[in-house]
DOPAKE-122857 format. One record per residue (C-alpha): residue in three letters; x, y, z. Coordinates in steps of 0.2 Angstrom, whole numbers, plus 5000, padded with zeros to 4 digits. Example, Ala and Ser with C-alpha at 12.3 -4.5 7.8 and 13.67 -1.06 7.14 Angstrom:
<kolbas>
ALA506249785039;SER506849955036;
</kolbas>
This chain:
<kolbas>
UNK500050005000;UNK500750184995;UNK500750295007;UNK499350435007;UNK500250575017;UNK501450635003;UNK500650734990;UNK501250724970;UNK502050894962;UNK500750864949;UNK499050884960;UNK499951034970;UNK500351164957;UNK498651164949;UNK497851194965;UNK499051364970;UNK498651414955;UNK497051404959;UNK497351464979;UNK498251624969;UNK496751644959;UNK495351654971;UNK496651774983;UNK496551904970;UNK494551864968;UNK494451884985;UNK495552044986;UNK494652134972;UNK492852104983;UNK493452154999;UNK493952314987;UNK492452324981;UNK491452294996;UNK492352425003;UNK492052544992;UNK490152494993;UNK490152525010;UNK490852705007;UNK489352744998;UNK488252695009;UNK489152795024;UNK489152935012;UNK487252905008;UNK486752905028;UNK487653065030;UNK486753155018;UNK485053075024;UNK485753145044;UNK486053305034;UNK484253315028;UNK483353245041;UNK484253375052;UNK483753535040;UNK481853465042;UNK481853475061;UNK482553645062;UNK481453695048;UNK480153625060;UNK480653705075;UNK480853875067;UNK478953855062;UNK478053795077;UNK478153925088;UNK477554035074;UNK475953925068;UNK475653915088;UNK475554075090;UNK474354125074;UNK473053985081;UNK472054055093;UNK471353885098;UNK473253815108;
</kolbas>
C-alpha cells in the first residue's frame, strides 16, 4: 500500500494556482465591498444631513403656527 500522506508535484501546482486565483478574487471584493460600504456611509450622511434641515425647519415653524391659532 502507498502511502497517502505525501502529496504528488502534479496535484499541488494546479491547486495554488488556483489558491492564487481565488486570493485575487477575493482581494478585488473585499475592494469592492469596501467601496460599497463608502457609499452607503456617504448616503446616511446626507439622509442625517436632511433629516436634520427638516427638524430645524420644523422648529423654526412651530412656535410661529402656535401662536397664529387662537385655539392652543
Amino acid at each position: 500500500m502507498s502511502d497517502l500522506t505525501t502529496v504528488p508535484k502534479a496535484v499541488s501546482g494546479p491547486s495554488s494556482l488556483i489558491d492564487g486565483r481565488l486570493n485575487a478574487g477575493n482581494s478585488l471584493n473585499r475592494s469592492l465591498r469596501r467601496g460599497y460600504e463608502r457609499g452607503m456611509e456617504d448616503q446616511l450622511g446626507a439622509l442625517g444631513l436632511g433629516l436634520n434641515a427638516i427638524i430645524f425647519w420644523n422648529s423654526l415653524r412651530v412656535p410661529t403656527a402656535a401662536d397664529d391659532d387662537p385655539e392652543l
